[in-house]
N, C-alpha and C positions, 0 to 999 in steps of 0.2 A: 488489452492485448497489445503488446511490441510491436510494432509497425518499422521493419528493418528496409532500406529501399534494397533493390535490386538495381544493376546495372548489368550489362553488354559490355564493355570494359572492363578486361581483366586484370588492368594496373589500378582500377580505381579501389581505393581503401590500404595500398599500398605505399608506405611510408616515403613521402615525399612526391606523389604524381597524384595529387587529387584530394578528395574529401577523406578523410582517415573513419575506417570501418569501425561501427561501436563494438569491436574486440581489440581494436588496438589500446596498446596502455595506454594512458595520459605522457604528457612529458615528461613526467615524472618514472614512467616504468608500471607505475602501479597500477592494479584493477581498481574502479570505480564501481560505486554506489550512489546510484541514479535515485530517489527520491522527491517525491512531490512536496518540494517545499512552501507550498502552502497550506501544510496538514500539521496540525499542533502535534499529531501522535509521529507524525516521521522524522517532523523536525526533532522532537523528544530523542527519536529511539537512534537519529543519528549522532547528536550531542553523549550520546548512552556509548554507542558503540566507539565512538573517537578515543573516548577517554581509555576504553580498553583494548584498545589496538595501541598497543606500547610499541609492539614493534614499527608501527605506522606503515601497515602492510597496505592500507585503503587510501583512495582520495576520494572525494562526494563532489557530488553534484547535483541540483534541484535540475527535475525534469522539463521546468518550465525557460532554462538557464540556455547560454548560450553553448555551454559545450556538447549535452545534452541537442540541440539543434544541429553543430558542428558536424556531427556525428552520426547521426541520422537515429538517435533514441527518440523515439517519441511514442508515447500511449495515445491509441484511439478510442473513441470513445466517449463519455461520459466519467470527469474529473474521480468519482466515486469508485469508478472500475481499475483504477490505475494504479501498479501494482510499482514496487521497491524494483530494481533491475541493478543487477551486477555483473558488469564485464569485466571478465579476464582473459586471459592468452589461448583460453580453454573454450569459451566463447559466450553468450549471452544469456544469462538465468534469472529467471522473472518470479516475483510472488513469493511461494514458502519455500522453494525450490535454490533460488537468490538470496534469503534470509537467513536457509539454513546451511548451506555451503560457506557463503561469508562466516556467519560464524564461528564452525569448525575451525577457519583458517584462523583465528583468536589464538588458536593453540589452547592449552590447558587442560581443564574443564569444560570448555566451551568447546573441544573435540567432540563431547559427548553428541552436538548435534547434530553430526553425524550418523548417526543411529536413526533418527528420526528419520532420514530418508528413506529407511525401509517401510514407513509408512506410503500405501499408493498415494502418488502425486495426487489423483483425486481427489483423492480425502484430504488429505491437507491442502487443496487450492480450496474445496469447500468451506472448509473455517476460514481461511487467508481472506476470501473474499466476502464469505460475511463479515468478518472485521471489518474491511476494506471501506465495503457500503456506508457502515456505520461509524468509521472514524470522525470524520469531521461535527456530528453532532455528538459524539462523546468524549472529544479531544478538543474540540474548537478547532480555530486555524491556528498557524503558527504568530508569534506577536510579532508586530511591523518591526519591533527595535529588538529582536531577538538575535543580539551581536555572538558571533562564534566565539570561544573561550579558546586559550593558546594553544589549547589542542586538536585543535579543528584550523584554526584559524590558517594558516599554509596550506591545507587540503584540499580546502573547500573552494573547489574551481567554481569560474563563473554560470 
């Protein structure tokens, strides 16, 4: 589960008086894909999705990372429960919800997954999260020397 803080401070998360809110863009503009980068299947499936984001609509970030910190993303919980998160201007979506939105914005074909959100969130957080559980023993972790390729490599905030 997303653990957003709250404040009493109305300027906080406001560009330029405070901690910047995980809906604000990156410095870059762009939404971010928050991923637990010590998961072989996330690290995979963000190397996956980089390469087809041409238009380089996304930046990433491992949840364990400093920007991810920054920002106040953080999964609680148990490493196993901790889902993909994508912020945009729109605001903060977690799990299949976050997987399947991002995609869409692919453009293409990959609009198609859009559709799939007629599926109840339920049901699709229920498969998301049995994957979830079981990623690490059937993905491994991600490799220590696991260097971003040029398509990543600019995105991929700390």
């Amino acid at each position: 589960m997303l653990e957003i803080p709250t404040s009493a401070d109305p300027r906080e998360g406001v560009a330029g008086s405070g901690p910047p809110s995980p809906v604000e863009p990156a410095a870059t503009g762009r939404p971010v894909i928050y991923f637990d980068g010590e998961c072989g299947l996330c690290s995979r499936f963000v190397r996956w999705f980089a390469r087809r984001d041409r238009a380089r609509v996304f930046d990433f970030a491992p949840l364990q990372g400093v920007t991810a910190a920054r920002r106040g993303v953080k999964s609680d919980g148990p490493i196993e429960t901790w889902s993909l998160v994508m912020t945009d201007a729109e605001g903060v979506h977690e799990g299949s919800t976050g997987v399947l939105l991002a995609a869409a914005r692919l453009g293409g074909f990959y609009s198609l997954a859009r559709v799939l959100l007629l599926v109840p969130c339920a049901v699709r957080e229920v498969v998301y999260r049995w994957v979830a559980r079981h990623r690490r023993r059937w993905f491994g972790g991600a490799e220590v020397c696991d260097l971003p390729g040029p398509d990543l490599r600019d995105r991929l905030l700390p």
